[in-house]
N, CA, C and O atoms as CSV, one atom per row, in Angstrom:
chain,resi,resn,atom,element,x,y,z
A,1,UNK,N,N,36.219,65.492,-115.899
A,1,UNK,CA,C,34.882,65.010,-115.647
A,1,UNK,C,C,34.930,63.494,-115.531
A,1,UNK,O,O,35.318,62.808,-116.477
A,2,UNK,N,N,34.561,63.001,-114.443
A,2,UNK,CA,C,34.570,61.316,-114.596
A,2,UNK,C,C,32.680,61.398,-114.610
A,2,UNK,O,O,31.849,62.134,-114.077
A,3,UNK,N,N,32.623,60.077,-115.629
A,3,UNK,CA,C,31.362,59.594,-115.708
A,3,UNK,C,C,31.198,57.952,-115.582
A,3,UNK,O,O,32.222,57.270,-115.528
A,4,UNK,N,N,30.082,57.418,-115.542
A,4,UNK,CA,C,29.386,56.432,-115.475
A,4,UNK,C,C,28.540,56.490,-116.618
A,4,UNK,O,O,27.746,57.380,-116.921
A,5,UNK,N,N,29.012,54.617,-117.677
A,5,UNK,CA,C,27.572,54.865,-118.448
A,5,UNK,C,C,27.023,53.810,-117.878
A,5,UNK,O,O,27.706,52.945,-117.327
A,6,UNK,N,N,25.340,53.760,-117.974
A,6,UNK,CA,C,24.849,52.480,-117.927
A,6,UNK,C,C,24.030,52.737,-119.340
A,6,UNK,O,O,23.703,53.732,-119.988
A,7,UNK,N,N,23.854,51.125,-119.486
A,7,UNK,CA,C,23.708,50.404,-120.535
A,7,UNK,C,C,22.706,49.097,-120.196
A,7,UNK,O,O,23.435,48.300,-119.605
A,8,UNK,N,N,21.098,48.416,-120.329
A,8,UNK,CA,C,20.731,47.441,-119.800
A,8,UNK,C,C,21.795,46.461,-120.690
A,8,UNK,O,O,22.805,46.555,-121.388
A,9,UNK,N,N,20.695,45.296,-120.081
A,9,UNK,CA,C,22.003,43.871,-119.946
A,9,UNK,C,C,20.932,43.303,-121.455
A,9,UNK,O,O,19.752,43.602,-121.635
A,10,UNK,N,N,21.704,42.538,-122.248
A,10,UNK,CA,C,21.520,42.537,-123.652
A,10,UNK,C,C,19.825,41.841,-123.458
A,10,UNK,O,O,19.435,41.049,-122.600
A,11,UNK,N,N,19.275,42.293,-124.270
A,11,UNK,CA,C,17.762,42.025,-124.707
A,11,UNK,C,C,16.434,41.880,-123.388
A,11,UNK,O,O,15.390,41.228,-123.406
A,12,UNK,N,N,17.213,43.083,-121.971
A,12,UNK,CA,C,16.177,43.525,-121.454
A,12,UNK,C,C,15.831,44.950,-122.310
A,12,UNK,O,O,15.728,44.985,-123.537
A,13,UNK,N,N,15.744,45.587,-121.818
A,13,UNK,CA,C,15.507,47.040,-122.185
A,13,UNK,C,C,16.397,47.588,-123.074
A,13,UNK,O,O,17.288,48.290,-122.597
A,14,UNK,N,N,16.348,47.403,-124.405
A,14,UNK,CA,C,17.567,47.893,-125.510
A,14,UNK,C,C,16.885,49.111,-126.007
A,14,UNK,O,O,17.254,49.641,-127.055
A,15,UNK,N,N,15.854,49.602,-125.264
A,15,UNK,CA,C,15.546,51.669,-125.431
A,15,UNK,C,C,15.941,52.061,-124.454
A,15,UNK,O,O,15.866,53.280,-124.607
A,16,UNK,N,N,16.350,51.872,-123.456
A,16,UNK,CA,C,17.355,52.470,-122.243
A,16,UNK,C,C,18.584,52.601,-122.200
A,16,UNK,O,O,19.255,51.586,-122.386
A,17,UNK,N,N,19.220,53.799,-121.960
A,17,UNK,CA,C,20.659,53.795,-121.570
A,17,UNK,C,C,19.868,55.448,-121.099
A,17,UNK,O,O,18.838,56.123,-121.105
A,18,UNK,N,N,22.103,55.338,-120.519
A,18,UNK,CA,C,21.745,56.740,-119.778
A,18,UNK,C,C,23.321,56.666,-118.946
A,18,UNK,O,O,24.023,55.659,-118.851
A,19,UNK,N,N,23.669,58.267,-118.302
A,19,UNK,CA,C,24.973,58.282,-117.918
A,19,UNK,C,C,24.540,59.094,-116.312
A,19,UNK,O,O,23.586,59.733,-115.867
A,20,UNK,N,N,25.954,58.585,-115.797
A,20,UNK,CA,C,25.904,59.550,-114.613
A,20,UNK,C,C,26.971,60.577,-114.478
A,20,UNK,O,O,27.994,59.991,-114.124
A,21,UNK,N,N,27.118,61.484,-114.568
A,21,UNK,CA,C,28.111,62.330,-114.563
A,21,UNK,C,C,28.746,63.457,-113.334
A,21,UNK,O,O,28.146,64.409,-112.835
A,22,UNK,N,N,29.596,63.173,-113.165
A,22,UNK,CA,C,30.516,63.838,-111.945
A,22,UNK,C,C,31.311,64.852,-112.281
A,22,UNK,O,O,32.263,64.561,-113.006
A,23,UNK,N,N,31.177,66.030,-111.936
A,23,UNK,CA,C,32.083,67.321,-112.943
A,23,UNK,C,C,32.761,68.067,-111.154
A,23,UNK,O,O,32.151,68.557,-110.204
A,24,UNK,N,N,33.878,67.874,-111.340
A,24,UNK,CA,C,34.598,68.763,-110.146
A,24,UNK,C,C,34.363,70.455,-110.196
A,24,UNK,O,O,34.706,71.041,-111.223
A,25,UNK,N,N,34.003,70.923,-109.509
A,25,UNK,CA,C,33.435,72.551,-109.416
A,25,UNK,C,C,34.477,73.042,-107.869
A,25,UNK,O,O,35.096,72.436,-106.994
A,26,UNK,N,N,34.260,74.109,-108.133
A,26,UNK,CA,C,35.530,74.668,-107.206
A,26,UNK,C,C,34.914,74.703,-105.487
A,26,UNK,O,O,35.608,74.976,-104.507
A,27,UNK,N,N,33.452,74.352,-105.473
A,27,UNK,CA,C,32.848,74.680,-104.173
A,27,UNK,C,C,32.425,72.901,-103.854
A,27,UNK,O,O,31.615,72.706,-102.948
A,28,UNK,N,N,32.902,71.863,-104.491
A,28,UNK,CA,C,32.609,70.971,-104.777
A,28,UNK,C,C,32.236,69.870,-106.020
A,28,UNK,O,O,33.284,69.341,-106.391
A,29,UNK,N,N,31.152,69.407,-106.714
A,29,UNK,CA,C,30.758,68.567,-107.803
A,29,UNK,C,C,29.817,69.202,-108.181
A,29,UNK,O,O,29.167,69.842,-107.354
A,30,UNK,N,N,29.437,69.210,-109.665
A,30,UNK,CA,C,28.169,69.028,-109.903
A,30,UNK,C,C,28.255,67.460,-110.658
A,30,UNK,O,O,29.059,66.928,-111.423
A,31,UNK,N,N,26.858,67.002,-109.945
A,31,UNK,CA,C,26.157,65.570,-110.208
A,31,UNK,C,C,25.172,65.617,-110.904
A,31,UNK,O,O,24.241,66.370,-110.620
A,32,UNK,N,N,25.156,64.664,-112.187
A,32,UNK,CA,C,24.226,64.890,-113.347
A,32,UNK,C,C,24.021,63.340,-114.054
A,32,UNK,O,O,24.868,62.631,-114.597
A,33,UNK,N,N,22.423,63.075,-113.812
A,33,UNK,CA,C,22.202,61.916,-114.268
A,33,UNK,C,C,21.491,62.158,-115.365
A,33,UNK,O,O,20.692,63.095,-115.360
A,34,UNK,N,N,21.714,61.102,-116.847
A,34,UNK,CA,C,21.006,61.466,-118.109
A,34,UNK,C,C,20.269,60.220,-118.549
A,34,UNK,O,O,20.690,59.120,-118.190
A,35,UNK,N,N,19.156,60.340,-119.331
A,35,UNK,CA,C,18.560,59.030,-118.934
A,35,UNK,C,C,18.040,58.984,-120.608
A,35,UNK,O,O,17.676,60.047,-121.112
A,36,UNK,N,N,18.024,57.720,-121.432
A,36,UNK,CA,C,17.856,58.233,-122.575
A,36,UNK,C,C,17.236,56.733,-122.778
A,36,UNK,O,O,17.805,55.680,-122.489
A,37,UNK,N,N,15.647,56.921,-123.469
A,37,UNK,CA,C,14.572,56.799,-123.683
A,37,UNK,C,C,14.359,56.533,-125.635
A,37,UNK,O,O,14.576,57.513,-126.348
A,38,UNK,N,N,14.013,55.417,-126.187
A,38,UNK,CA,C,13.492,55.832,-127.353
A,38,UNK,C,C,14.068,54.720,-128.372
A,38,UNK,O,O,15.175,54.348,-127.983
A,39,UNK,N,N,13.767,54.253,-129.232
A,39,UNK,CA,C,13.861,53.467,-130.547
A,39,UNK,C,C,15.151,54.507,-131.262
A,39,UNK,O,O,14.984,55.727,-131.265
A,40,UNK,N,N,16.549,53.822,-131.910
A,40,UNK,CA,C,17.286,54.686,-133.031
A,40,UNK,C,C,16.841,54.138,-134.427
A,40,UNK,O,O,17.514,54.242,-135.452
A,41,UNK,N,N,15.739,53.598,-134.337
A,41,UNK,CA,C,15.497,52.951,-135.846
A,41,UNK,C,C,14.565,53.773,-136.398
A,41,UNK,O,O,13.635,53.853,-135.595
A,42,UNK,N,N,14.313,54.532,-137.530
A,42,UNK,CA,C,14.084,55.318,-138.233
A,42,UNK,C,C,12.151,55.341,-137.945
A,42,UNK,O,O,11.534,56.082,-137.180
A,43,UNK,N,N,11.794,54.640,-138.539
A,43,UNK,CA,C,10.081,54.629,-138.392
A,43,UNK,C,C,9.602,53.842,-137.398
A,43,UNK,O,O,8.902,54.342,-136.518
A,44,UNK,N,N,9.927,52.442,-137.402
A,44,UNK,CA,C,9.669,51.625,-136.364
A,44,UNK,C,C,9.800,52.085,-135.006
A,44,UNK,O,O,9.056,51.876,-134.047
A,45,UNK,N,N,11.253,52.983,-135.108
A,45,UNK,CA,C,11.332,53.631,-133.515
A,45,UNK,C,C,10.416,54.389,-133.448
A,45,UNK,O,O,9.796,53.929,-132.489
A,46,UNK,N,N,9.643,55.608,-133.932
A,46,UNK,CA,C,8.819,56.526,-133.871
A,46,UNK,C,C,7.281,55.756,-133.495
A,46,UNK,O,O,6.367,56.313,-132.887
A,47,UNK,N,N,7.258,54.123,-134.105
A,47,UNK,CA,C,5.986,53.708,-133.477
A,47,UNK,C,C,6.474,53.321,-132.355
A,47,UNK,O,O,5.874,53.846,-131.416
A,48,UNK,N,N,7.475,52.486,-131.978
A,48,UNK,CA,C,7.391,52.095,-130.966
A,48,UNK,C,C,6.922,52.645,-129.528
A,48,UNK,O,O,6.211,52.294,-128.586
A,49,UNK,N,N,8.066,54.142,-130.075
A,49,UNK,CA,C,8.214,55.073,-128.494
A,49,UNK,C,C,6.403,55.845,-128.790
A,49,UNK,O,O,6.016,56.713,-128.007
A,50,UNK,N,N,5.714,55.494,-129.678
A,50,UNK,CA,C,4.474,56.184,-129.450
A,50,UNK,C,C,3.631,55.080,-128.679
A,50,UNK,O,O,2.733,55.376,-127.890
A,51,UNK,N,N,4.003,53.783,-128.981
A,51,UNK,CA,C,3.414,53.260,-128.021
A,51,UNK,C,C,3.389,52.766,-126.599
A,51,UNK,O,O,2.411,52.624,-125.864
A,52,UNK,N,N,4.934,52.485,-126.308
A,52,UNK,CA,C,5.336,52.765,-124.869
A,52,UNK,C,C,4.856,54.064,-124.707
A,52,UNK,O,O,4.049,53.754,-123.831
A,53,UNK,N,N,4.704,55.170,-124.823
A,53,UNK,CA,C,3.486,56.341,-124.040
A,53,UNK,C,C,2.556,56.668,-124.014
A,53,UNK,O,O,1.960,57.542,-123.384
A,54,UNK,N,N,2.179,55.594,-125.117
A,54,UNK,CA,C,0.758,55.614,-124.860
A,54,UNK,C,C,0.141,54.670,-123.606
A,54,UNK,O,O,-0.558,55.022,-122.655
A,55,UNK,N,N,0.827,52.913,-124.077
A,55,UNK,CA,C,0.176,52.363,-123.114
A,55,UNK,C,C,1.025,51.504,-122.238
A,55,UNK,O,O,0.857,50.356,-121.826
A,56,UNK,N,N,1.978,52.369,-122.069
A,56,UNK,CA,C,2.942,52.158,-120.782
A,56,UNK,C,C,3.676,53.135,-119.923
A,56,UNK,O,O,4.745,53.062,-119.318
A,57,UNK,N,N,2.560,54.297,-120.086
A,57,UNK,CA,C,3.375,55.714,-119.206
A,57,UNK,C,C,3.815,55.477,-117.641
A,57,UNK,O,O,4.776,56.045,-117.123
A,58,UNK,N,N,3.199,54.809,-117.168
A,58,UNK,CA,C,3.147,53.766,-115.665
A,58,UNK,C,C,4.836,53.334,-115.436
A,58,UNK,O,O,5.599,53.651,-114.524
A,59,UNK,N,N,4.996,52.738,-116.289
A,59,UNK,CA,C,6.496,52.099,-116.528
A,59,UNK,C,C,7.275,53.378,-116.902
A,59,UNK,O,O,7.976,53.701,-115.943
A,60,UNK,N,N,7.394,54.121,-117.817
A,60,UNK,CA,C,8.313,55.000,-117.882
A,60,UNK,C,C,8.415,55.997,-116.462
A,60,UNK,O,O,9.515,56.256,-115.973
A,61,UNK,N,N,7.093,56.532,-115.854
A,61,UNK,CA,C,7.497,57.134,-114.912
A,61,UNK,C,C,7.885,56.658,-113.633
A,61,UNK,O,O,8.045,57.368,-112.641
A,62,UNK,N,N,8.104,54.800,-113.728
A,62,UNK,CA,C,8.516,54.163,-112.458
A,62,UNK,C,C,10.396,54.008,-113.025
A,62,UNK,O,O,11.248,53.612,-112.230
A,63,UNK,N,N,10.716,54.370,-114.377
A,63,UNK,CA,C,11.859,54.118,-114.693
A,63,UNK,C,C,12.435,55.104,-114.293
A,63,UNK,O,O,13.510,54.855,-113.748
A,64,UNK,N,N,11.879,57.138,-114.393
A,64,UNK,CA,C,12.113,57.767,-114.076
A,64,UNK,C,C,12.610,57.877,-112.123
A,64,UNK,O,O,13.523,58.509,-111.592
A,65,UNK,N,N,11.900,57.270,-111.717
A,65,UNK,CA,C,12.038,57.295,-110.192
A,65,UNK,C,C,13.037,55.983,-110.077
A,65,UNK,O,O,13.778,56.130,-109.105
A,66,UNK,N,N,13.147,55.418,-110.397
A,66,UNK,CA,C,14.058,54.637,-109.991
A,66,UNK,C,C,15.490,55.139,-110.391
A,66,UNK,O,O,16.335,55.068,-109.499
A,67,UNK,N,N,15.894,55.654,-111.651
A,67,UNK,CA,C,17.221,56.434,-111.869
A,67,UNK,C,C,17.103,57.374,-111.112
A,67,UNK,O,O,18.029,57.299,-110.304
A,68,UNK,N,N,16.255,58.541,-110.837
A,68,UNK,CA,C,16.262,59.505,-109.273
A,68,UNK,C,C,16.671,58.719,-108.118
A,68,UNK,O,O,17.464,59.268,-107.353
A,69,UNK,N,N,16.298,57.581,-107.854
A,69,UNK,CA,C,16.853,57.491,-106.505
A,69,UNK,C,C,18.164,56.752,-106.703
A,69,UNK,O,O,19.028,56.963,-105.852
A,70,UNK,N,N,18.479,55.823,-107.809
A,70,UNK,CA,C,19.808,55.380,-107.990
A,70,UNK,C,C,21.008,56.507,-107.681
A,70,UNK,O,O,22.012,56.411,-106.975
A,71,UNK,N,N,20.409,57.816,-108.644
A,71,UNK,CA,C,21.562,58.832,-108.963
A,71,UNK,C,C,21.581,59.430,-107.555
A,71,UNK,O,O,22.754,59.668,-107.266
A,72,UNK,N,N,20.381,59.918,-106.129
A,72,UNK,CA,C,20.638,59.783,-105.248
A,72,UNK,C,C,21.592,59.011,-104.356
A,72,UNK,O,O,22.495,59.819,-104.137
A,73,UNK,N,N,21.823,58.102,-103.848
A,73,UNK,CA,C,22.627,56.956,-103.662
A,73,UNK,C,C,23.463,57.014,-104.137
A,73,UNK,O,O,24.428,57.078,-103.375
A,74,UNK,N,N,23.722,57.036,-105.295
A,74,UNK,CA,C,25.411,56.859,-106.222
A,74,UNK,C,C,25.986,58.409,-105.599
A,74,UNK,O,O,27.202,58.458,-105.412
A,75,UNK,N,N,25.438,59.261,-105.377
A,75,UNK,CA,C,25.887,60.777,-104.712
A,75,UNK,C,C,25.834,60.892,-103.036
A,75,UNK,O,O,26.069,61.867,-102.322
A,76,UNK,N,N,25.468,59.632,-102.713
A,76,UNK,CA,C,25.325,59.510,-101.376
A,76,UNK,C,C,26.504,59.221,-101.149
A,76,UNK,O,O,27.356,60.009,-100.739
A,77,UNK,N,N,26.667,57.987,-101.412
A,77,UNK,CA,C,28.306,57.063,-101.881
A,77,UNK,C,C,29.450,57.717,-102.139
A,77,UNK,O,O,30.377,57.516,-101.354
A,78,UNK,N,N,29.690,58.741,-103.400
A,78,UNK,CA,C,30.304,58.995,-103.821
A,78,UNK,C,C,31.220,60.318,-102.215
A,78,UNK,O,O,32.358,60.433,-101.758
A,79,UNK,N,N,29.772,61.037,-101.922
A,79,UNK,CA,C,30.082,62.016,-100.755
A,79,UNK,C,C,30.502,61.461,-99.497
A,79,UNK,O,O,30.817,62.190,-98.556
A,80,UNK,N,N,30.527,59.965,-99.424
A,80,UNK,CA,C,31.016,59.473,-98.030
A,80,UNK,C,C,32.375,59.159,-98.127
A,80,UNK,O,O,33.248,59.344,-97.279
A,81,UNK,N,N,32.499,58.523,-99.568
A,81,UNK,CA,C,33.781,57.606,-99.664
A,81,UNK,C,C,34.993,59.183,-100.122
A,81,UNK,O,O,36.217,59.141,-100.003
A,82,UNK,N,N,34.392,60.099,-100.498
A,82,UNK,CA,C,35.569,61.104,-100.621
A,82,UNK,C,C,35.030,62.700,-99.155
A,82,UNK,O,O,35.233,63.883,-99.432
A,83,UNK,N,N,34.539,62.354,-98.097
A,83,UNK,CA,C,34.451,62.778,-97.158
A,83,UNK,C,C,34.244,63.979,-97.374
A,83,UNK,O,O,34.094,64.759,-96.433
């Protein structure tokens, strides 16, 4: 399995990460992007991520579309450069 992690760049978005994953299958790949969302700090995280959905659902579902079309593209790429 080869993967991709991303990781933002230090003290933009430190509740984001997420991987892209490439698994060889016998009829071709399966392509799998994971996208991971959320505070690891015990209480503080639990307010936080309640309030990014509360009053920033706008932003999470423009974060969502933007890793959809990245992981598009990165599978665009990936299918040209190995033909």
């Amino acid at each position: 399995m080869t993967w991709w992690a991303l990781t933002s760049p230090p003290g933009c978005w430190p509740w984001l990460s997420g991987a892209f994953l490439a698994e060889p299958m016998a009829a071709g790949s399966l392509f799998t992007a994971v996208v991971y969302f959320g505070w690891r700090i015990p209480l503080l995280g639990r307010v936080f991520d309640w309030a990014v959905r509360t009053f920033l659902p706008h932003r999470l579902e423009a974060i969502r579309r933007h890793m959809a079309e990245e992981g598009r593209n990165l599978k665009r790429l990936l299918e040209i450069q190995n033909g």
